[in-house]
FIROZA-317925 format. One record per residue (C-alpha): residue in three letters; chain; x, y, z. Coordinates in pm, whole numbers, always signed. Example, Ala and Ser with C-alpha at 12.3 -4.5 7.8 and 13.67 -1.06 7.14 Angstrom:
// residues 2
NODE rest kette     xx     yy     zz
NODE  ALA     A  +1230   -450   +780
NODE  SER     A  +1367   -106   +714
***
This chain:
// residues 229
NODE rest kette     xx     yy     zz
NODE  UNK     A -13373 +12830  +8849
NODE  UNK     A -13529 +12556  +8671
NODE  UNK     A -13364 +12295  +8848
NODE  UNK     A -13526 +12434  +9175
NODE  UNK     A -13875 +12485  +9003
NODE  UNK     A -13812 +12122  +8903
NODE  UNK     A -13757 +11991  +9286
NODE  UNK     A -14069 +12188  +9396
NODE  UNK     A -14276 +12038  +9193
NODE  UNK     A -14182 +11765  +9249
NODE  UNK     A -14209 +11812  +9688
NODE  UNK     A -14558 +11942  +9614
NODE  UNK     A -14694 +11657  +9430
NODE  UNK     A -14518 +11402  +9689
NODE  UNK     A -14698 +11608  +9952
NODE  UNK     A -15020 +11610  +9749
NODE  UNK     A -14999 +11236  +9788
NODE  UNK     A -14960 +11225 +10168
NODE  UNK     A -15247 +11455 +10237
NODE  UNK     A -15420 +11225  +9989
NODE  UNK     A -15350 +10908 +10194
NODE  UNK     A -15380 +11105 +10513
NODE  UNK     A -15764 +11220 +10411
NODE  UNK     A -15830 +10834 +10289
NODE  UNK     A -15723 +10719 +10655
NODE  UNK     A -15944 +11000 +10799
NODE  UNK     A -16264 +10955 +10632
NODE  UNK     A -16229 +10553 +10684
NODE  UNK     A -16227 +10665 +11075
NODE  UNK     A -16523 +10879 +11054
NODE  UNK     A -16712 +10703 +10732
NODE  UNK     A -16708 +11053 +10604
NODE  UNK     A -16742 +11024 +10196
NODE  UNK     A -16663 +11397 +10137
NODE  UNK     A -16302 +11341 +10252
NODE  UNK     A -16296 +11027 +10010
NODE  UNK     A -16413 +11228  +9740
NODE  UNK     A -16203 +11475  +9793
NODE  UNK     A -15862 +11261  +9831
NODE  UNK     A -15967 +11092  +9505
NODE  UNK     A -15974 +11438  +9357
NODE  UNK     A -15689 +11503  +9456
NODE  UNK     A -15497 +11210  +9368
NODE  UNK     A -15593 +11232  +9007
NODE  UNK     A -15510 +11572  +8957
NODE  UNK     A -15196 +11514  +9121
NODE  UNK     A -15116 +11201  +8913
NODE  UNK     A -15181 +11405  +8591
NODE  UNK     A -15052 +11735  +8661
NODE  UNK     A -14728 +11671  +8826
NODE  UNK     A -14608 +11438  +8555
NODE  UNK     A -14627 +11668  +8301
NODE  UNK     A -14504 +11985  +8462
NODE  UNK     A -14211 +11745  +8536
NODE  UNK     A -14187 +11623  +8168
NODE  UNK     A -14226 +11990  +8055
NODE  UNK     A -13925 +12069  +8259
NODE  UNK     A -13726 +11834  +8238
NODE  UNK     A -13771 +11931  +7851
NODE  UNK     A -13687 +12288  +7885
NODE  UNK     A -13359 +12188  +8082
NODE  UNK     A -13213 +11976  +7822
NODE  UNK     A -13322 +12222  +7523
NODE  UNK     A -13120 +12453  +7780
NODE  UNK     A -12849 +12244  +7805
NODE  UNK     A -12820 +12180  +7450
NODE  UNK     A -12786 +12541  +7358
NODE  UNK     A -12525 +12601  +7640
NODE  UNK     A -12323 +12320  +7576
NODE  UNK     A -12352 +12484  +7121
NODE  UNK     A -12254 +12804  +7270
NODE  UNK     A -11989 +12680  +7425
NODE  UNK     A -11868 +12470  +7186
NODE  UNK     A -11914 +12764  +6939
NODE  UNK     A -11660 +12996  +7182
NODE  UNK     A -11414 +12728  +7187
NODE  UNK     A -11400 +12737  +6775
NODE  UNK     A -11361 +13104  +6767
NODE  UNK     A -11086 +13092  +7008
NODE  UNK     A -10941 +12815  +6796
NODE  UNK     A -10920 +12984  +6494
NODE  UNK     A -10807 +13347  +6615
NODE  UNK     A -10490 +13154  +6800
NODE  UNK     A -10446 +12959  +6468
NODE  UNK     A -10383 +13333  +6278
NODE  UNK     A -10270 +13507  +6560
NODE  UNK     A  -9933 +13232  +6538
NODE  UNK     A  -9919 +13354  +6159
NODE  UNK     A  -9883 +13722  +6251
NODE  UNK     A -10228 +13799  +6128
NODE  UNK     A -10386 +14112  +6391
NODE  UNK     A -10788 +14067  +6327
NODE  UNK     A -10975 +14384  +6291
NODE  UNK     A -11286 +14224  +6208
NODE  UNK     A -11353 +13859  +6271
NODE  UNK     A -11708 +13723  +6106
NODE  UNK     A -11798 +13335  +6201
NODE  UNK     A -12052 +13060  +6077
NODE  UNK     A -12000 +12696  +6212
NODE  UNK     A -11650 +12632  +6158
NODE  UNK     A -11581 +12877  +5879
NODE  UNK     A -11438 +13198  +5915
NODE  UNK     A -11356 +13515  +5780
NODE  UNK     A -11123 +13810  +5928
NODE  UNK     A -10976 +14149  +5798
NODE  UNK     A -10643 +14308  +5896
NODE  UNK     A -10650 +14627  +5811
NODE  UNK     A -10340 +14726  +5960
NODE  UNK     A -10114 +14490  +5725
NODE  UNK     A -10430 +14517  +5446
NODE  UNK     A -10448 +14097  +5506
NODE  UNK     A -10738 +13894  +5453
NODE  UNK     A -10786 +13528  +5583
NODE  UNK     A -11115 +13270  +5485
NODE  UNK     A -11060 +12977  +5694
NODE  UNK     A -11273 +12616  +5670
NODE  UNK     A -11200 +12287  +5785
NODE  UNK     A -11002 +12168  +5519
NODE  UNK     A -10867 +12520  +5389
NODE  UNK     A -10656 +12814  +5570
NODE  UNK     A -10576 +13116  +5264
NODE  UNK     A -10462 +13432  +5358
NODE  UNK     A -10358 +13744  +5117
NODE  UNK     A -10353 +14114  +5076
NODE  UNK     A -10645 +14337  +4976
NODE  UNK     A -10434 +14389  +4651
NODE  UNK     A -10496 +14011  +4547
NODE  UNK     A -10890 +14047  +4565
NODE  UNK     A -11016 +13946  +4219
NODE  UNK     A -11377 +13930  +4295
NODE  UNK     A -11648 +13743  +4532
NODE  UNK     A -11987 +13575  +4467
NODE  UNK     A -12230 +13437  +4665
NODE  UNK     A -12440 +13153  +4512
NODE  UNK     A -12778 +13043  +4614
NODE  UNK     A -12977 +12731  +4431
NODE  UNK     A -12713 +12724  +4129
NODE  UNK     A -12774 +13153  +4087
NODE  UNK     A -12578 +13457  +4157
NODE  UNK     A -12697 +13606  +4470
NODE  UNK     A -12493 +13859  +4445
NODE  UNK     A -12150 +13919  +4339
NODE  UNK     A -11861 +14208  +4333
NODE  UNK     A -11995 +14311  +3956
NODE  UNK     A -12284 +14413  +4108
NODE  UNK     A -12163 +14572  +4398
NODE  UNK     A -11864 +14783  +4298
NODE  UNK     A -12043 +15100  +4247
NODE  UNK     A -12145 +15150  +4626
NODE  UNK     A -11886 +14923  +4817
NODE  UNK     A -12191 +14728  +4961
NODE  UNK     A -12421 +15028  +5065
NODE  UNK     A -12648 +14862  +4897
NODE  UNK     A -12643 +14490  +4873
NODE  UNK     A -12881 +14390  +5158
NODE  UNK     A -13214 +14598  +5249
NODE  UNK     A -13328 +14607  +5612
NODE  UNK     A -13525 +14345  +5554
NODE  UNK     A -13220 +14088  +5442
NODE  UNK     A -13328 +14053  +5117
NODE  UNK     A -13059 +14110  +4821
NODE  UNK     A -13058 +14421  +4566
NODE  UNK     A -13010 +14312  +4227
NODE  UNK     A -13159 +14170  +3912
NODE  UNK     A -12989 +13816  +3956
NODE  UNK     A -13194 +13797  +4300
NODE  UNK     A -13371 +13452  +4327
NODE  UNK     A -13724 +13409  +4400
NODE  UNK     A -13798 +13343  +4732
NODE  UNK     A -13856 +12961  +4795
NODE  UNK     A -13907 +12785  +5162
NODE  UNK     A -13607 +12567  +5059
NODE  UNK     A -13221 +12632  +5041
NODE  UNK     A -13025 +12313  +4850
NODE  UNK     A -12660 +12474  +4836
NODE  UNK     A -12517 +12801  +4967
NODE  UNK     A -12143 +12914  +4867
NODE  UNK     A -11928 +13204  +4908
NODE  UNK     A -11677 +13217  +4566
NODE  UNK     A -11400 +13418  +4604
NODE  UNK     A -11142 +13488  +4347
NODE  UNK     A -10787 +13595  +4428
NODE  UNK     A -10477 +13682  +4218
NODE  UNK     A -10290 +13315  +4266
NODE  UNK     A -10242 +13115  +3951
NODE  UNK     A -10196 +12804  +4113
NODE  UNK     A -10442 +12857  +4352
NODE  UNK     A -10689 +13103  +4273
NODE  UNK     A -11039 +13032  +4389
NODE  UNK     A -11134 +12966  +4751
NODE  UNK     A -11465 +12853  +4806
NODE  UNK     A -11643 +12826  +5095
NODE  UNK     A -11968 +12593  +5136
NODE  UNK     A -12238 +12757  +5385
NODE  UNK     A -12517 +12512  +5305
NODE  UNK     A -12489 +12175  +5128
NODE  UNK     A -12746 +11932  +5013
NODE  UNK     A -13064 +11844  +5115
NODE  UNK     A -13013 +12180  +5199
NODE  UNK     A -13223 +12377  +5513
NODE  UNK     A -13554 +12582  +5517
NODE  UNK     A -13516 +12926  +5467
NODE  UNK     A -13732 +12963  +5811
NODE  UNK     A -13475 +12823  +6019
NODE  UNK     A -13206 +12986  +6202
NODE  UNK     A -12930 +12793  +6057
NODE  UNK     A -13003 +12951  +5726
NODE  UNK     A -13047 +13296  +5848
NODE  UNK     A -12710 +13244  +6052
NODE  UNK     A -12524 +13119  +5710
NODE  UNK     A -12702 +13449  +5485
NODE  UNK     A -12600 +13688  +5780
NODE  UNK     A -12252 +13541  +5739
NODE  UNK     A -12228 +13544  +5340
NODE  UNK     A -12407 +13934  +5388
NODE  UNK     A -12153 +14060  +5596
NODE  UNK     A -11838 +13919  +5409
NODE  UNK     A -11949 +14013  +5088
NODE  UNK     A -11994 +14397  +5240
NODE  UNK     A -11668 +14372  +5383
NODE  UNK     A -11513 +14274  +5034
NODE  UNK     A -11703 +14562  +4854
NODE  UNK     A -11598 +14813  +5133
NODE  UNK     A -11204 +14678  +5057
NODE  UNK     A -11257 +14698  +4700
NODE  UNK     A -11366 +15015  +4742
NODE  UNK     A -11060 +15124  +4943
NODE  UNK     A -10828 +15001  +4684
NODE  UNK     A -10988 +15058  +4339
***
């Protein structure tokens, strides 16, 4: 649709231009200086207005464009990572997804899987230690402070976080992790980074995206702890 708005502008303002010329040729045949006036007026408006509807478009499209071709790309890493645990047996019940890290529950084999570009952990609900998410250096929240409601109560309508360790709200986010805990000696902490350094304002959608991620995890491990306490 834009691509056609694009091309009509585009005819109109060419056309603007002809009857432009053809009212200049006219009014030097009958030495009229209303039709000069009014080709000049014409002309000018033309040359300004049609460039920038044109710009303005041609804008829009590749903004367009650019979130297609994220969207896309987006798709492609989901289907990426639910092959990669599909091969290992794993049946997702619930898949969450930021960027390229991941989280998904099986409830029917009681399996949980965090998966990041350089780490791929899976293990049973019974090996769930704990969880924290960490804002700014602070405890966001954390499974000490969720166990008694299984995540009812962790995030408000509004997004914010329950809880006396809740930071202050500042425009800028630094460092955002997800800290899980699980019962491996050699292994046991998996931690997954949501926003590094310089960090992101908290008014963009890449840090509401990353918060809505580390939200809904952290309720899903406080539902599971729940189930198996």
């Amino acid at each position: 649709m834009l691509k056609k708005s694009f091309w009509i502008t585009l005819c109109i303002g060419v056309l603007l231009l002809i009857v432009s010329i053809i009212l200049i040729l006219m009014s030097v045949r009958s030495f009229s200086a209303g039709l000069i006036l009014l080709a000049v007026l014409i002309i000018i408006v033309d040359a300004i207005v049609t460039p920038i509807t044109l710009v303005n478009m041609y804008g829009k499209a590749k903004e367009i464009k650019k979130r297609e071709d994220e969207m896309a790309e987006k798709q492609k890493e989901i289907s990426r990572y639910e092959l990669l645990i599909s091969k290992e047996g794993f049946k997702s019940s619930k898949t969450i997804h930021f960027n390229k890290i991941h989280f998904a529950v099986d409830t029917d084999n009681k399996l949980i899987n965090f998966t990041s570009q350089n780490e791929n952990r899976t293990f049973g609900f019974s090996d769930l230690v704990s969880y924290e998410l960490i804002e700014d250096g602070q405890t966001v929240t954390s499974s000490s402070t969720a166990n008694a409601v299984a995540g009812g109560l962790l995030f408000g309508a509004t997004g914010a976080i329950v809880g006396s360790t809740m930071k202050k709200n500042m425009n800028l986010c630094a460092k955002m992790q997800l800290r899980i805990s699980i019962n491996d000696i050699a292994n046991p902490s998996i931690v997954q980074d949501l926003i590094v350094p310089p960090g992101v304002d908290k008014n963009r959608a890449y840090y509401t995206e990353a918060f809505n991620y580390a939200k809904e995890v952290c309720a899903t491990l406080a539902v599971i702890q729940k189930q198996i306490a």
